[in-house]
ZADOBA-318034 format. One record per atom (N, C-alpha, C): atom name; x, y, z. Coordinates in steps of 0.02 Angstrom, whole numbers. Layout:
<rs>
   atomo        x        y        z
      CA        X        Y        Z
...
</rs>
This chain:
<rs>
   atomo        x        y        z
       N     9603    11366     4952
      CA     9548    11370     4904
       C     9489    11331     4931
       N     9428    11368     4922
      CA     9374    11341     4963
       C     9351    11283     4909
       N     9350    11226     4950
      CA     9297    11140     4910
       C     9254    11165     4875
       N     9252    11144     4809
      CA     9162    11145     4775
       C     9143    11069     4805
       N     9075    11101     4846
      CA     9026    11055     4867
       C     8970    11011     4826
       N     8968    10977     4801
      CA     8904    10949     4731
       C     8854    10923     4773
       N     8806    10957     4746
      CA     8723    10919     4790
       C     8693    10891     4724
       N     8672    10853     4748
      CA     8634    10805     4689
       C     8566    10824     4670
       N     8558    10847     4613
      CA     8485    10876     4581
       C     8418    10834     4605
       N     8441    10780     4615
      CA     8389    10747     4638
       C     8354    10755     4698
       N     8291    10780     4707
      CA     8274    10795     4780
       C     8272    10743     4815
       N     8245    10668     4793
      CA     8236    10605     4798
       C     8308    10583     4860
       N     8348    10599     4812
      CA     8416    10581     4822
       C     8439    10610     4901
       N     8423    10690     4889
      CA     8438    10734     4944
       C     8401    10703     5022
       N     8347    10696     4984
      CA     8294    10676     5051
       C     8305    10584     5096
       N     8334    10568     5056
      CA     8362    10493     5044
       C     8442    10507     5106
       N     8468    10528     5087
      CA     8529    10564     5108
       C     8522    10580     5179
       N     8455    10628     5199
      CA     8461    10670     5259
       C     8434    10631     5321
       N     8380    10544     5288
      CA     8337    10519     5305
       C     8424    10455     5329
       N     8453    10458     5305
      CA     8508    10416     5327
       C     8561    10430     5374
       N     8560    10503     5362
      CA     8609    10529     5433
       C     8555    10537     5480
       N     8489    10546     5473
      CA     8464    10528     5534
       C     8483    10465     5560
       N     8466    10434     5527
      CA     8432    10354     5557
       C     8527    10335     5593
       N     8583    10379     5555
      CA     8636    10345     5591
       C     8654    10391     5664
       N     8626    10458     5676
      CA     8611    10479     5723
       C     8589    10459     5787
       N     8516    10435     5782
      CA     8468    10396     5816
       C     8518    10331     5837
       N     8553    10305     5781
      CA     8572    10235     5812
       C     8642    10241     5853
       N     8684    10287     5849
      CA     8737    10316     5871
       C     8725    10330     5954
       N     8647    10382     5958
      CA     8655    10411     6023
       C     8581    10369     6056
       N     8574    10310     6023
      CA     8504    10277     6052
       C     8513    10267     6135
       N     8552    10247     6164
      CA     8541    10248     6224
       C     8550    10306     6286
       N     8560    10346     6246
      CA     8570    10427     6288
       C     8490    10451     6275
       N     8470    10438     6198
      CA     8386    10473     6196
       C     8330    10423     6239
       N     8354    10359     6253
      CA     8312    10325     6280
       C     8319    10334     6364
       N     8397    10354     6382
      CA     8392    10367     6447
       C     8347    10443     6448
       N     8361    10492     6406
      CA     8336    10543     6415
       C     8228    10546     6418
       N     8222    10523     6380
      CA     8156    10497     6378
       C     8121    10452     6425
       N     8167    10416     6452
      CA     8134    10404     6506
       C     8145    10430     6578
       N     8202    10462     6590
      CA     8172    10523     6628
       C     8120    10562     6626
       N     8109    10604     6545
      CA     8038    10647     6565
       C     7990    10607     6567
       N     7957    10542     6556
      CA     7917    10504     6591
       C     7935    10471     6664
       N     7983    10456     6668
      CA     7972    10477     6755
       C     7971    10522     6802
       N     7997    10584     6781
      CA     7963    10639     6802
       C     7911    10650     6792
       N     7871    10647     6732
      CA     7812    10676     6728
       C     7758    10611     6769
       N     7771    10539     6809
      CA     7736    10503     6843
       C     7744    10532     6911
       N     7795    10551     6941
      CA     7823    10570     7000
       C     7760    10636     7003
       N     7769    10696     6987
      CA     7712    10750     6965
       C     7651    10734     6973
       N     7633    10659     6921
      CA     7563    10643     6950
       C     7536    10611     6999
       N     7580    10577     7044
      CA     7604    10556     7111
       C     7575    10590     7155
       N     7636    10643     7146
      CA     7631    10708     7182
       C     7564    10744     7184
       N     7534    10760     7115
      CA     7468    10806     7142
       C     7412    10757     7162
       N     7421    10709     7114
      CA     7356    10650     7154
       C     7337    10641     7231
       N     7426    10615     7254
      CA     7426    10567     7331
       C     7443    10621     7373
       N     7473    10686     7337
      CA     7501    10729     7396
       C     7434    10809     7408
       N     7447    10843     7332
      CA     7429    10906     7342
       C     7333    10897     7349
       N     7301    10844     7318
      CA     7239    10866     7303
       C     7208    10855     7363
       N     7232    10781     7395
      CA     7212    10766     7468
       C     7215    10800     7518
       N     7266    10853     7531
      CA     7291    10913     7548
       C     7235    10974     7560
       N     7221    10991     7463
      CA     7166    11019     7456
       C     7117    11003     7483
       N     7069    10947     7473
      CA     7013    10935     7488
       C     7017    10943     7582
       N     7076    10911     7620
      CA     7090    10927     7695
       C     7067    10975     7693
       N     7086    11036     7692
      CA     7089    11094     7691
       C     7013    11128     7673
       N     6985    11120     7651
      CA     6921    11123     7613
       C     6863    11108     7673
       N     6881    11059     7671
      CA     6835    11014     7723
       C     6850    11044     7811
       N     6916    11047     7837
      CA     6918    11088     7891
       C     6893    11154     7882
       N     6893    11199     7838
      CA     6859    11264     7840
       C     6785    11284     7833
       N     6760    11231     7835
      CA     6682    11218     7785
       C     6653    11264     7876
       N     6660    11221     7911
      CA     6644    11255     8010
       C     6650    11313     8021
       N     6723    11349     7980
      CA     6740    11407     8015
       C     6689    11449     7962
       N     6691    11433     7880
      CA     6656    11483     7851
       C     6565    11491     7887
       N     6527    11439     7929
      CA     6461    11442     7959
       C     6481    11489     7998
       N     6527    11479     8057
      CA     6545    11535     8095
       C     6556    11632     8068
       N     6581    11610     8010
      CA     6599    11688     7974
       C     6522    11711     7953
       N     6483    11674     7938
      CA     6426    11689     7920
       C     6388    11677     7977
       N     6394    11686     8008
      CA     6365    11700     8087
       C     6382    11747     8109
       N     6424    11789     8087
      CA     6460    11837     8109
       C     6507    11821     8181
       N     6522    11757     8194
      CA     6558    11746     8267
       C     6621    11755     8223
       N     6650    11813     8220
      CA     6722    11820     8184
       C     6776    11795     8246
       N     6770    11788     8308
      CA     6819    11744     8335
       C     6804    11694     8338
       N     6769    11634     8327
      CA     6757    11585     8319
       C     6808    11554     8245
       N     6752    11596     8193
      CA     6777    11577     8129
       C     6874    11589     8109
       N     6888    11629     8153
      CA     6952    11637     8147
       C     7002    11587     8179
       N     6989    11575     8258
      CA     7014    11556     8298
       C     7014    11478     8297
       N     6955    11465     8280
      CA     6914    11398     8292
       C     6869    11382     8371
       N     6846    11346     8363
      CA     6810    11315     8415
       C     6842    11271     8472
       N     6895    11248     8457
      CA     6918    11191     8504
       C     6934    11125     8471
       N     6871    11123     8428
      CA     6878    11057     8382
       C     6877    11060     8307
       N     6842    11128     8282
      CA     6869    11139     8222
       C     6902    11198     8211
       N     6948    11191     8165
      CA     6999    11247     8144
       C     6971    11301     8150
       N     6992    11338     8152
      CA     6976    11423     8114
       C     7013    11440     8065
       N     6993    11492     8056
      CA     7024    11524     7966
       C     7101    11530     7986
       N     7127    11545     8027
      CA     7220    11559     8045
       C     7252    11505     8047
       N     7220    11439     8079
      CA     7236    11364     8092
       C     7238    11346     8040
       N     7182    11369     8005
      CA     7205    11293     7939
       C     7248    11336     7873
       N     7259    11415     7904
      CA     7319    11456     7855
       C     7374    11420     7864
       N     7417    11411     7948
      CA     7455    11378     7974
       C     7474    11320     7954
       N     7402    11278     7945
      CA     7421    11205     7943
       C     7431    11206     7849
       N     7394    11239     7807
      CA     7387    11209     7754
       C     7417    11261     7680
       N     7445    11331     7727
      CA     7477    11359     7678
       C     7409    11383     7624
       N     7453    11390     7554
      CA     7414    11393     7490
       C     7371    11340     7491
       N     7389    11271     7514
      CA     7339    11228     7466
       C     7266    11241     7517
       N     7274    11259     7564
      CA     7191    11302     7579
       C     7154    11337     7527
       N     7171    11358     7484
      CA     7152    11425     7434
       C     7164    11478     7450
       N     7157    11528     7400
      CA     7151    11597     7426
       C     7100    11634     7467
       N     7024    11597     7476
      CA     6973    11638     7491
       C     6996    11635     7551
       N     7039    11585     7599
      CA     7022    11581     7666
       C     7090    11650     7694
       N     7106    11669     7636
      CA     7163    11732     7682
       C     7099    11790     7663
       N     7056    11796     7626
      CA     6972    11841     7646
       C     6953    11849     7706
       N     6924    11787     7707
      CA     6898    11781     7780
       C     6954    11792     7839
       N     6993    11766     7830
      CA     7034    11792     7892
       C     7048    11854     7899
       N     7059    11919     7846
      CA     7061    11966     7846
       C     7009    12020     7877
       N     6937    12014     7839
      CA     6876    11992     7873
       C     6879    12018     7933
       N     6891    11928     7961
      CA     6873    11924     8029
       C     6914    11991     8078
       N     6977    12005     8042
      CA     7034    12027     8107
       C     7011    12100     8097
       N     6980    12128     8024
      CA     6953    12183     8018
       C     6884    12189     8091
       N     6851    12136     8076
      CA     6815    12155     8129
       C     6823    12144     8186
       N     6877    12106     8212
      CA     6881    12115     8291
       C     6913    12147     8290
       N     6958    12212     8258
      CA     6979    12255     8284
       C     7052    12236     8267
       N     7057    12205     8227
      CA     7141    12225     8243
       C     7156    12204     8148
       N     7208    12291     8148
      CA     7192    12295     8071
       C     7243    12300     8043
       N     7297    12300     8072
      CA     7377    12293     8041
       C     7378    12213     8024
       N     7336    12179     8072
      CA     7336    12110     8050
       C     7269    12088     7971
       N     7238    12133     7976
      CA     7179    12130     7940
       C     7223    12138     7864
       N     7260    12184     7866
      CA     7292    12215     7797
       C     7329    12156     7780
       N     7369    12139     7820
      CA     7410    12068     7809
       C     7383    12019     7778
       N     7337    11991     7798
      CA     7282    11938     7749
       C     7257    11942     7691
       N     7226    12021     7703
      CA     7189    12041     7628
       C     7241    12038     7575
       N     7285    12075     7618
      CA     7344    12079     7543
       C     7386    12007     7515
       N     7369    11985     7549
      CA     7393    11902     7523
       C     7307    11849     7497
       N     7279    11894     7492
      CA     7211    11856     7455
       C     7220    11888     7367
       N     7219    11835     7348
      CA     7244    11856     7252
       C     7198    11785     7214
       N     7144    11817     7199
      CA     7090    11773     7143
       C     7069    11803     7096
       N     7058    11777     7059
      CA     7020    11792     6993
       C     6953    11818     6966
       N     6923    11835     7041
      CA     6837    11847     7038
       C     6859    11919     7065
       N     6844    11957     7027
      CA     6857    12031     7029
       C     6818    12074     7082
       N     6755    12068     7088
      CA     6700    12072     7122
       C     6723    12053     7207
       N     6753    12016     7212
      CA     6784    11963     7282
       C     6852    12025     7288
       N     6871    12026     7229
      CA     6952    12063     7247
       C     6938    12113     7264
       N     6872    12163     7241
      CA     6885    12225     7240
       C     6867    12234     7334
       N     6810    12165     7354
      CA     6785    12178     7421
       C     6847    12169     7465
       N     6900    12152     7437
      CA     6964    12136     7473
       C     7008    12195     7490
       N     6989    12237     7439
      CA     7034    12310     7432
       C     6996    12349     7462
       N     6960    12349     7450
      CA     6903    12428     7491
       C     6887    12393     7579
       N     6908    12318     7591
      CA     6933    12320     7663
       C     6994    12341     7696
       N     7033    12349     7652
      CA     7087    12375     7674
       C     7074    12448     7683
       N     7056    12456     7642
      CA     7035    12535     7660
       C     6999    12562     7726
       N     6969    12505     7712
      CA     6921    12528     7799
       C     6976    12514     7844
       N     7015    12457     7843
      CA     7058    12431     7891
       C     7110    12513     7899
       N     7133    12525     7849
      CA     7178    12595     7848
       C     7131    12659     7878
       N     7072    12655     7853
      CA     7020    12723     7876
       C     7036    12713     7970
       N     7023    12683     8007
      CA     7007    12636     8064
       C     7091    12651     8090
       N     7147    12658     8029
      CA     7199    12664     8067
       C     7215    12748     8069
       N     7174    12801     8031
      CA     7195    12837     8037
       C     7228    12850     7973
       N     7235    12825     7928
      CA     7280    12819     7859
       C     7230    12852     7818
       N     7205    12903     7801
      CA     7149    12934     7757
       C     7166    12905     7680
       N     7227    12951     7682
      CA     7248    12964     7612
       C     7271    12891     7567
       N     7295    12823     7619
      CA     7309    12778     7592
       C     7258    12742     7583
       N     7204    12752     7619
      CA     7151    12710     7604
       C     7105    12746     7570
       N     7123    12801     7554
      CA     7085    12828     7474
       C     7101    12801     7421
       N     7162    12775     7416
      CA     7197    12759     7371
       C     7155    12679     7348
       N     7158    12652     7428
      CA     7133    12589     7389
       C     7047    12571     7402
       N     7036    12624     7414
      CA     6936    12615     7374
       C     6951    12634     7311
       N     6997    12695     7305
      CA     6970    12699     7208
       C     7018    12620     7189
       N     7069    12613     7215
      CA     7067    12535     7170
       C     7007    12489     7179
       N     6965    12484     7214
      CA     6933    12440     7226
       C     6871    12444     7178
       N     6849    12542     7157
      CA     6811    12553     7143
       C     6837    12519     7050
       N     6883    12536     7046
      CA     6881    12526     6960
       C     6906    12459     6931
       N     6907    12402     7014
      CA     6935    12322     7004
       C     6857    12303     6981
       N     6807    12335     7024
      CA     6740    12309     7022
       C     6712    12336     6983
       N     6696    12386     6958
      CA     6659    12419     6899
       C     6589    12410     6887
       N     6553    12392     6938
      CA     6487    12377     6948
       C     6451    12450     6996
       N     6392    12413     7007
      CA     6360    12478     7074
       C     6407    12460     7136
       N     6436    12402     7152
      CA     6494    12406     7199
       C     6520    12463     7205
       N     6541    12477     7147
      CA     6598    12532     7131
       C     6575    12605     7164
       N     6499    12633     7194
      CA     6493    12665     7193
       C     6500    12671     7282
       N     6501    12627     7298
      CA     6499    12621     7374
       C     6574    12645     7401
       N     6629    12612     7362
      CA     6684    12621     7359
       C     6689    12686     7325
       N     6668    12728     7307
      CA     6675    12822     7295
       C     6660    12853     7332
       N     6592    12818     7366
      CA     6571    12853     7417
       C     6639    12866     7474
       N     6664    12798     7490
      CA     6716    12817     7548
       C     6769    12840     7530
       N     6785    12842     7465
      CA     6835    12877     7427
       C     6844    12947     7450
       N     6781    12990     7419
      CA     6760    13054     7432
       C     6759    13077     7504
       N     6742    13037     7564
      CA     6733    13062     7623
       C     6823    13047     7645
       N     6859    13018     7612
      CA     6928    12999     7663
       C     6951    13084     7629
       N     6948    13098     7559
      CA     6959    13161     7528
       C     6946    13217     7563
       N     6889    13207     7599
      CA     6834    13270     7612
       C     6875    13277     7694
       N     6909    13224     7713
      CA     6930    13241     7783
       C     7004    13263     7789
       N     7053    13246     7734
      CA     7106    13271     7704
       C     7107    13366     7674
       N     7033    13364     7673
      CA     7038    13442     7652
       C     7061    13453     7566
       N     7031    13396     7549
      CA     7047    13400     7465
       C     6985    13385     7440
       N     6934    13461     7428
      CA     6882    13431     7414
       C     6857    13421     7314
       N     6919    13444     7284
      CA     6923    13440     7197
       C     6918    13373     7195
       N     6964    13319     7245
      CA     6959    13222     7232
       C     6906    13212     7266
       N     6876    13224     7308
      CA     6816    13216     7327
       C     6747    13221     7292
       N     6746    13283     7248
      CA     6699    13302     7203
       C     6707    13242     7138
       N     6773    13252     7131
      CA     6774    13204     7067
       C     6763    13128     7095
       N     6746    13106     7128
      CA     6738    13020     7150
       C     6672    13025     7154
       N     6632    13092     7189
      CA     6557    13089     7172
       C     6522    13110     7119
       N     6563    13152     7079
      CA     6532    13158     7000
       C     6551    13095     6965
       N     6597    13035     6978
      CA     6592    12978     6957
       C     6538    12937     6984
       N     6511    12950     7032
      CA     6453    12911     7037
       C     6393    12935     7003
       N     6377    13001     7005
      CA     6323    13016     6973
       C     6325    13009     6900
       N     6396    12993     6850
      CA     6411    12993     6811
       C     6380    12924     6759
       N     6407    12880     6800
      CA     6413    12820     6807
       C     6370    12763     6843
       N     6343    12767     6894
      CA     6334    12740     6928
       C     6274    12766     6962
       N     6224    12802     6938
      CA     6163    12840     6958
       C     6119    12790     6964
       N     6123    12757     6940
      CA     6060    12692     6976
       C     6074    12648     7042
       N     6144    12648     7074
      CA     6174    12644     7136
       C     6113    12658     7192
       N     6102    12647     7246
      CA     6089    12650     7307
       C     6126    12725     7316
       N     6183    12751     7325
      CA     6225    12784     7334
       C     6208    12840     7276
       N     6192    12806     7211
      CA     6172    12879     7183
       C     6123    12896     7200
       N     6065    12881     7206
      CA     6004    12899     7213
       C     6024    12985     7269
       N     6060    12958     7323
      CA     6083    13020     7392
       C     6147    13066     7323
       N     6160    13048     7275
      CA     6224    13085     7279
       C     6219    13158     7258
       N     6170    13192     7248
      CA     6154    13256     7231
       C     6185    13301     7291
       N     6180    13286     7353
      CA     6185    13316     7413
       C     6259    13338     7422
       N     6295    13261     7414
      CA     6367    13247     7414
       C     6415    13302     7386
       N     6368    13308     7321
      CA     6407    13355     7258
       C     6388    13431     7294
       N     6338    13425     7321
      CA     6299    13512     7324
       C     6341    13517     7400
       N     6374    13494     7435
      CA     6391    13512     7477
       C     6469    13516     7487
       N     6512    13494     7447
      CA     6586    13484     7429
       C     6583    13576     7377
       N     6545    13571     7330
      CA     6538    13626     7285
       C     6527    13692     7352
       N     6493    13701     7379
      CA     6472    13756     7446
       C     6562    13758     7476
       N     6598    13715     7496
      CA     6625    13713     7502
       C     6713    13759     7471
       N     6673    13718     7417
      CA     6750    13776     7347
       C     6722    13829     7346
       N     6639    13858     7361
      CA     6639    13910     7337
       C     6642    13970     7375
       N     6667    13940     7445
      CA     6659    14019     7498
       C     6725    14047     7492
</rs>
């Protein structure tokens, strides 16, 4: 036969009650919550240790060796800025030396650079390990790969990633990136995705540099479907 349980009408009482098996709780397991508690404060000092004395100094290293190679990238000496000089890093050296806590922009530039000296299996490698938050930056990251893939001969895959590039950026960027969209199309012999990447520019994007020419684009893909 199941216990009748009696709770006391009194909320007073009840609350009185629940406030006492705490307090004999607390005093029961006080030195297990105090060891436990002060673990997550010494972990959480160790952490600030860590990013203070280890990761930020790290960072700023890192920062400060690339500051040379990015003058060089903007010089266009893409083996310089890559390689380094002798005495300061280049963009691959301080990948080497500093991993992530370099940032992401410097796997850009290294990508970049290998795009333009020519060597683009390595170019793809970089870009695709550059991941930020400035969309505008990402999309110029994707529509190099594309060139890097155009350059390999890859039409169709590097169609693929101008239109990503075109709809990461969504600006008049975007139209530059249709443009090469449409021509990787137009050399594949598919001129319906071709037409449609340049009726997205004229659509869209008619105040473009690229729209202003794109009447031609369209009138000459169309000649095309229609013989």
């Amino acid at each position: 036969m199941a216990k009748n349980i009696k709770e006391s009408s009194d909320p007073k009482a009840n609350v009185a009650e629940a406030l006492s098996k705490t307090e004999l709780f607390l005093n029961r397991n006080k030195k297990t919550i105090a060891y436990a508690v002060g673990c997550i404060i010494a972990l959480a000092a160790l952490f600030l240790i860590w990013k203070n004395l280890i990761v930020q100094p790290k960072q700023r290293e890192a920062e400060n060796q690339s500051y040379i190679a990015e003058r060089y990238f903007r010089a266009d000496s893409f083996n310089l800025a890559l390689n380094g000089d002798g005495n300061a890093l280049g963009f691959k050296q301080v990948i080497d030396k500093y991993g992530s806590k370099a940032g992401g922009a410097v796997y850009y530039y290294a990508g970049v650079c290998y795009l333009r000296l020519g060597e683009y299996d390595k170019a793809i490698e970089y870009l695709k390990k550059y991941n930020e938050k400035d969309s505008r930056t990402m999309a110029k990251a994707k529509a190099c790969i594309g060139d890097a893939l155009v350059n390999k001969g890859e039409l169709k895959e590097a169609a693929d990633w101008f239109e990503k590039a075109a709809a990461l950026s969504d600006d008049v960027f975007s139209a530059g990136y249709l443009i090469k969209c449409g021509l990787c199309y137009e050399e594949l012999q598919q001129p319906e995705k071709a037409l449609a990447a340049y009726k997205k520019i004229k659509n869209q994007y008619v105040n473009s540099p690229e729209g202003a020419d794109i009447d031609k684009y369209i009138a000459r893909v169309e000649a095309s479907l229609n013989k």
